[in-house]
C-alpha positions as CSV (number, residue, x, y, z in Angstrom):
1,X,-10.5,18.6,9.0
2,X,-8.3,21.2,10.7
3,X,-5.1,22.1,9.0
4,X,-1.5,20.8,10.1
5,X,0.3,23.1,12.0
6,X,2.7,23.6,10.2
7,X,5.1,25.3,12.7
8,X,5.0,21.7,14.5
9,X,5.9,20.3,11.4
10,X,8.9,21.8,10.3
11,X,10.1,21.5,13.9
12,X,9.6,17.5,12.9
13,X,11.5,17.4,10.1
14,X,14.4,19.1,11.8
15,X,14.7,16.4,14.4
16,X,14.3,13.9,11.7
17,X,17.3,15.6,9.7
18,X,19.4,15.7,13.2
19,X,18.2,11.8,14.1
20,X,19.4,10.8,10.6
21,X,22.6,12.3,10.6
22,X,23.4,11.1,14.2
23,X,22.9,7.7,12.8
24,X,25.2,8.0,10.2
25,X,22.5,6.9,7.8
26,X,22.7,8.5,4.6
27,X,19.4,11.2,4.3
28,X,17.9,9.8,0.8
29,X,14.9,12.2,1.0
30,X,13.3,15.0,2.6
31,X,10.0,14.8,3.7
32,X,7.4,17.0,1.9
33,X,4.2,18.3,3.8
34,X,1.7,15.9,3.5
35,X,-1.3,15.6,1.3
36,X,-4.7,16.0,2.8
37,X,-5.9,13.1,1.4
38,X,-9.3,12.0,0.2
39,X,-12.5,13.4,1.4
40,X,-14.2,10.2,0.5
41,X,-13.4,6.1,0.0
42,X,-14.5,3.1,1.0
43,X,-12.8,0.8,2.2
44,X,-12.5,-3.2,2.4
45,X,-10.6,-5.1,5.2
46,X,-9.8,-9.2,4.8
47,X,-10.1,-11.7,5.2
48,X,-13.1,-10.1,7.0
49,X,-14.7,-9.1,3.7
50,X,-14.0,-12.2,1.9
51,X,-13.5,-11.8,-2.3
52,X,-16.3,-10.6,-3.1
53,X,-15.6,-6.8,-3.2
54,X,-13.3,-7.5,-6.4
55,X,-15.3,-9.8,-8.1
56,X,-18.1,-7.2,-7.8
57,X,-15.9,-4.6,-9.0
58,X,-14.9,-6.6,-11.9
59,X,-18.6,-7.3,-12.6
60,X,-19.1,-3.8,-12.3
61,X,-17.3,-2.9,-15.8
62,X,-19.6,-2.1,-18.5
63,X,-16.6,-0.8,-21.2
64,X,-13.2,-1.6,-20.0
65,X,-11.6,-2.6,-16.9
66,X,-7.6,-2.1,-16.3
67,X,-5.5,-4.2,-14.0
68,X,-2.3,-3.9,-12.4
69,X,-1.0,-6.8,-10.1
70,X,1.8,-8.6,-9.1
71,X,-0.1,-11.6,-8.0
72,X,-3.1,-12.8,-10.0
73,X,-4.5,-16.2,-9.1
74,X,-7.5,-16.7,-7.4
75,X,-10.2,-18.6,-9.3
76,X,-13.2,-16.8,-8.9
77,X,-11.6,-13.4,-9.8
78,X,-9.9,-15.4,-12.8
79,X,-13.6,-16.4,-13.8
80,X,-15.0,-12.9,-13.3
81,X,-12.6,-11.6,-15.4
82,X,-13.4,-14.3,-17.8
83,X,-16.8,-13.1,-17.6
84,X,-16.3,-9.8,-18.1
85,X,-14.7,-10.0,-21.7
86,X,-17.5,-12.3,-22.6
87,X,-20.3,-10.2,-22.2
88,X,-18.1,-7.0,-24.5
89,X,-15.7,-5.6,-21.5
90,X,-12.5,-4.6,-23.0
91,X,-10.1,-5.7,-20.2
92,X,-6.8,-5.1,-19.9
93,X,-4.2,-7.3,-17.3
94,X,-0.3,-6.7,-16.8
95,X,1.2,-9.0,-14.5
96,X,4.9,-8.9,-13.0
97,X,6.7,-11.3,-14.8
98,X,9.4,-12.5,-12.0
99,X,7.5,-12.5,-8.8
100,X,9.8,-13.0,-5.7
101,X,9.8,-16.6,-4.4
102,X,6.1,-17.9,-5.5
103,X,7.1,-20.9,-7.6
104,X,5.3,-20.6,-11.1
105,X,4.0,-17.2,-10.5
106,X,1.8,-15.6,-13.0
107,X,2.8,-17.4,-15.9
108,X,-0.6,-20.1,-15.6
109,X,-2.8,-17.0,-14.6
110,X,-1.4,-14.9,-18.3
111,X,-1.7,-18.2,-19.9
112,X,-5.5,-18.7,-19.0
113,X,-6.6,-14.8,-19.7
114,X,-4.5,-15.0,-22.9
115,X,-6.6,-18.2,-24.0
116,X,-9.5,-16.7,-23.5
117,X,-8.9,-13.4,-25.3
118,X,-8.1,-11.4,-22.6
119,X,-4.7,-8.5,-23.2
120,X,-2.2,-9.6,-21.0
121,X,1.2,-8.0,-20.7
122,X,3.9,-8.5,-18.1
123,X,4.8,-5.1,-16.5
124,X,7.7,-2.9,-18.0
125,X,11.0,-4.6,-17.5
126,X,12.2,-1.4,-16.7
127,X,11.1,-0.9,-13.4
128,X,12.8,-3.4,-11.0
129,X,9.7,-5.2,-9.3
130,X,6.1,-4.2,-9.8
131,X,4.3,-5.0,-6.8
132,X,1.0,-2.5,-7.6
133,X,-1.8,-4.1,-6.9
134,X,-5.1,-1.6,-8.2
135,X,-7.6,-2.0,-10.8
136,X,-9.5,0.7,-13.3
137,X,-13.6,-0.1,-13.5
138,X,-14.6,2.1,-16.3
139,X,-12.2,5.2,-16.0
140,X,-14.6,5.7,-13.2
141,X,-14.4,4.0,-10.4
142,X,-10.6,2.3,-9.1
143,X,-9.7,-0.4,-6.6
144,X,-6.7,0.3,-4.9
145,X,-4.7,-1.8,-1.7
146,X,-2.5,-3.9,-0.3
147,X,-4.1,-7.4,-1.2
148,X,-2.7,-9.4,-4.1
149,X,-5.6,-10.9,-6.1
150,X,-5.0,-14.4,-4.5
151,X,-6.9,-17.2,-2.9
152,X,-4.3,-16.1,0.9
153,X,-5.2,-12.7,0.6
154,X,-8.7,-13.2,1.2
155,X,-9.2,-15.9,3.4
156,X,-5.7,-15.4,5.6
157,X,-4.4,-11.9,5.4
158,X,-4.9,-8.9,7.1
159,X,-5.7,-6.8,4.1
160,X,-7.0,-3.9,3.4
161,X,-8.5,-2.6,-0.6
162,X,-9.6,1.2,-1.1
163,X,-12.6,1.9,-3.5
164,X,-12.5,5.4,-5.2
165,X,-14.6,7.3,-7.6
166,X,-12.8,10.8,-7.3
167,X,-12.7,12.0,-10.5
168,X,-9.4,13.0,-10.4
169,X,-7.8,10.0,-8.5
170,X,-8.9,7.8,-10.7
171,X,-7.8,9.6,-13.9
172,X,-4.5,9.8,-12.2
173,X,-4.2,6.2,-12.3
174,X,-5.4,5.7,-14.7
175,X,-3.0,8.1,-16.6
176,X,-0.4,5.8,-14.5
177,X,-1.3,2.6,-15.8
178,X,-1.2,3.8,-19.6
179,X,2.1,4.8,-19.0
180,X,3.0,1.8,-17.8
181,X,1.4,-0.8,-20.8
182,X,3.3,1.9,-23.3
183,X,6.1,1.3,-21.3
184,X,6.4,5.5,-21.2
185,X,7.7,7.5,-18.3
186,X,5.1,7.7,-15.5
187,X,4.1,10.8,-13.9
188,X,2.6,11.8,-10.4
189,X,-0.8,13.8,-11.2
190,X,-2.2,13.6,-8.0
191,X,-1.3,14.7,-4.7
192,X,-3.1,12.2,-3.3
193,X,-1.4,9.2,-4.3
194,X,1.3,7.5,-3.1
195,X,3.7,6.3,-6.3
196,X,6.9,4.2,-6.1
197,X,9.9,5.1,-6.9
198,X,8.3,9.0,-7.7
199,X,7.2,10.2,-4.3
200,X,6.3,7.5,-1.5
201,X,9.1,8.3,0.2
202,X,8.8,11.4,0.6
203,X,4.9,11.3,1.1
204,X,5.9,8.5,3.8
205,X,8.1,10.8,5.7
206,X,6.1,13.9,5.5
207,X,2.9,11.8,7.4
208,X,5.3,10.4,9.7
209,X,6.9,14.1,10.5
210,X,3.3,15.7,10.5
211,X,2.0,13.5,13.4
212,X,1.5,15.0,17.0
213,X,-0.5,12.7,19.3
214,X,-0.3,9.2,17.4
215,X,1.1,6.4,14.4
216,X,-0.7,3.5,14.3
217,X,1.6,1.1,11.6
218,X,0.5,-2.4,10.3
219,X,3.4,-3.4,7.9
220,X,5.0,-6.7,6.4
221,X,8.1,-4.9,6.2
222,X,9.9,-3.4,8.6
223,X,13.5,-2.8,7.0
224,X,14.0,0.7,5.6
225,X,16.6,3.2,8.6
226,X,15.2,6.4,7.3
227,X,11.6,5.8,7.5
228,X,12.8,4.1,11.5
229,X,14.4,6.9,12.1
230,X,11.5,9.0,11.8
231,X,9.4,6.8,13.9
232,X,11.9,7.0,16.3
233,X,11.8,10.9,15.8
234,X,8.4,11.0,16.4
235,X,8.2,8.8,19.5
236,X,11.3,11.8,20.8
237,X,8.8,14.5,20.6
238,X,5.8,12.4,22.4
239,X,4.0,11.2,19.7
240,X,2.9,7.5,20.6
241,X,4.1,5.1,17.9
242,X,2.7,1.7,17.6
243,X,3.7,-0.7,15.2
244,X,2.4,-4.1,13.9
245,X,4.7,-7.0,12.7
246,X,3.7,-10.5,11.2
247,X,4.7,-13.0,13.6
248,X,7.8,-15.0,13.2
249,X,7.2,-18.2,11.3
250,X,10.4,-20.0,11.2
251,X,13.9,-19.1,9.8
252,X,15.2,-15.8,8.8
253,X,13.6,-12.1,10.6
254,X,14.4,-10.0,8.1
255,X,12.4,-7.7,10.0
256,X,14.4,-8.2,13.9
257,X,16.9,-5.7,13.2
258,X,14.2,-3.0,12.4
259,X,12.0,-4.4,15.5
260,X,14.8,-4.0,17.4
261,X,16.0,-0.6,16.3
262,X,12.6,0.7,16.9
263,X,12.2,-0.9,20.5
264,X,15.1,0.7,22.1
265,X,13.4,3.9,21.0
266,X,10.4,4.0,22.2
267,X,8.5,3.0,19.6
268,X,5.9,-0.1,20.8
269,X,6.2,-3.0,18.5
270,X,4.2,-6.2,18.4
271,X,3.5,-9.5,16.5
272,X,0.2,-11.0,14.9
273,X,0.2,-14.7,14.8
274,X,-3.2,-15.4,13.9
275,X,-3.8,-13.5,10.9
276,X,-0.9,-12.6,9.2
277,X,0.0,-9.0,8.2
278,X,0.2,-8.5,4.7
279,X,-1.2,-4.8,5.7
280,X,0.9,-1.6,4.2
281,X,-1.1,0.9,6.2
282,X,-0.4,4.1,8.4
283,X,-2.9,6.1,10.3
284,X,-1.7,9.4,11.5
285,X,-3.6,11.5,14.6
286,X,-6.5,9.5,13.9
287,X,-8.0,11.6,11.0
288,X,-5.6,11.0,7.7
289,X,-4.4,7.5,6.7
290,X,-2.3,6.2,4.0
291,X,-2.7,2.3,2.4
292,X,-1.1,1.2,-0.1
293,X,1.1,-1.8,-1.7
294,X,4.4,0.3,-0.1
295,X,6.1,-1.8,2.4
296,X,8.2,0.1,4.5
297,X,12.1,-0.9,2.8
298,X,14.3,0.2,0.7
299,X,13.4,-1.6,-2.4
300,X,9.7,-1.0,-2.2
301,X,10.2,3.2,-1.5
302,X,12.6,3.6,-3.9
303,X,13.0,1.0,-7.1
304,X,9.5,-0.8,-7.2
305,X,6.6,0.3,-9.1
306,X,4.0,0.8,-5.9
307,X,1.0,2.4,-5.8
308,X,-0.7,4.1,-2.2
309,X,-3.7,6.9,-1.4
310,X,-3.7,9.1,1.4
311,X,-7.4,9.3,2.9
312,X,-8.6,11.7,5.2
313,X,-12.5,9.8,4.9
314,X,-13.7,9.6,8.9
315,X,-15.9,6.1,7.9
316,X,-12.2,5.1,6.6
317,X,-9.9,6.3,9.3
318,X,-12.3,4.9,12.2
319,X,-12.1,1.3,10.5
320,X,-8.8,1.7,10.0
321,X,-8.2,1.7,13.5
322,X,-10.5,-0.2,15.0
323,X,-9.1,-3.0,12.7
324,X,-5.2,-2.1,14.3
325,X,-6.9,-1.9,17.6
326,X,-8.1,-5.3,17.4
327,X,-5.0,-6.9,16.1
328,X,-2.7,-4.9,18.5
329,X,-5.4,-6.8,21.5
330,X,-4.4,-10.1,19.3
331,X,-0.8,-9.7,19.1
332,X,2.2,-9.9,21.3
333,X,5.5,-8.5,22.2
């Protein structure tokens, strides 16, 4: 994987800078030069997959398993997991307590792991929203995406999971997590993954800044001005930028504004109606990618517990975008 140029970059991040300011939008972070992500991952897209790539990984566990999710309610991982402490897995689960606007939440999912033995702890009140969604098999082997561990995710989203056995990702999050259930500080060990509110912004920017002949975006959220300022940078210096919105459904757009922003600037924005996009991805220059549970706002960069991973895996990158190339066919203006 050739290096980035990192003349080309810098030049990037001035524009960025000089966009920003001509905006009037307050610069909340610099960029940083971008990780060069994992050599190797596999990687799961839904609803194409279907479930079974987590209730395999669950079944996986011989010793412990770890989980971090803010939505936990689909039956046949709520069985797996069942079956997993039954046969001598020590599992641990820690749910978000307050979901946004899902009715009774978690609360019935820690009520049935609870019941059966299972640790289950809400996530540390001290972070504002945790919207992680990864999972430890073992210390060994770590599930990482955008997918919420519900019956949707699998069967109606555009999703995509990341399956990593790098020694030292996985310690990493795992390191994380810990933190987290001892309600300690958390740390960023590796430079390979993507942590809210420690460094996705930053990480975010710097990929955005680093790309030279293409961004291919699938998000849910589209309401953050520094991170469209720097697609709008980007599309300036000839980079084509393509990004992918859920459709419309009724109601409120809390994404128009950004759609619109982006639009007048170059940047090519569409809408999937069929599937809808619960994605968080970005693929830069076809050879690095990032996925993750990081939507692209305010909140989610900057005050959420969110966990991302960079990959630079070709197997990955090439499925990445075939996936965006068949949704962009599928979606419209």
């Amino acid at each position: 994987m050739r290096p980035f140029p990192r003349l080309g970059w810098v030049l990037g991040l001035v524009i960025l800078v000089a966009t920003a300011c001509r905006s009037g939008q307050p610069e909340r972070a610099a960029a940083v030069p971008p990780p060069a992500g994992l050599a190797q991952a596999t990687l799961f897209v839904e609803p194409d997959d279907g479930v079974q790539p987590v209730v395999q990984f669950i079944d996986s566990a011989q010793q412990s398993l770890d989980v971090a999710m803010y939505l936990l309610s689909d039956r046949d991982i709520l069985t797996a997991l069942e079956r997993g402490h039954q046969r001598g897995v020590r599992i641990r689960v820690m749910l978000e307590e307050h979901p946004y606007g899902t009715g009774p939440g978690n609360h019935e999912a820690a009520r049935r792991l609870s019941a059966a033995g299972i640790a289950t702890r809400w996530s540390p009140p001290a972070i504002r929203l945790s919207h992680d969604k990864y999972a430890i098999a073992d210390r060994r082997r770590a599930l990482v995406g955008t997918a919420n561990w519900t019956y949707s995710a699998f069967t109606r989203n555009r999703e995509y999971l990341l399956l990593l056995t790098d020694p030292a990702e996985v310690a990493a999050l795992a390191a994380l997590f810990d933190a987290d259930w001892e309600r300690r500080p958390a740390q960023v060990a590796d430079p390979d993954l993507v942590i809210s509110p420690l460094n996705s912004r930053m990480v975010l920017l710097g990929l955005v800044a680093s790309a030279r002949q293409s961004l291919e975006l699938e998000m849910e959220e589209m309401e953050d001005a520094q991170i469209e300022q720097a697609l709008l940078s980007a599309a300036h210096r000839g980079v084509r930028v393509r990004v992918i919105l859920p459709a419309v459904a009724g109601g409120e757009d809390p994404n128009r504004p950004g759609e619109e922003v982006l639009s007048a600037g170059g940047v090519e924005v569409r809408r999937l109606g069929a599937t809808y996009v619960h994605a968080k991805d970005i693929v830069v220059d076809d050879r690095v990618a990032f996925v993750g549970s990081e939507n692209i706002s305010s909140p989610s960069l900057d005050t959420n517990r969110e966990v991302g991973v960079v990959v630079a895996d070709p197997a990955v990158v090439q499925r990445l975008e075939d996936t965006f190339t068949r949704d962009w066919q599928a979606s419209q203006p």
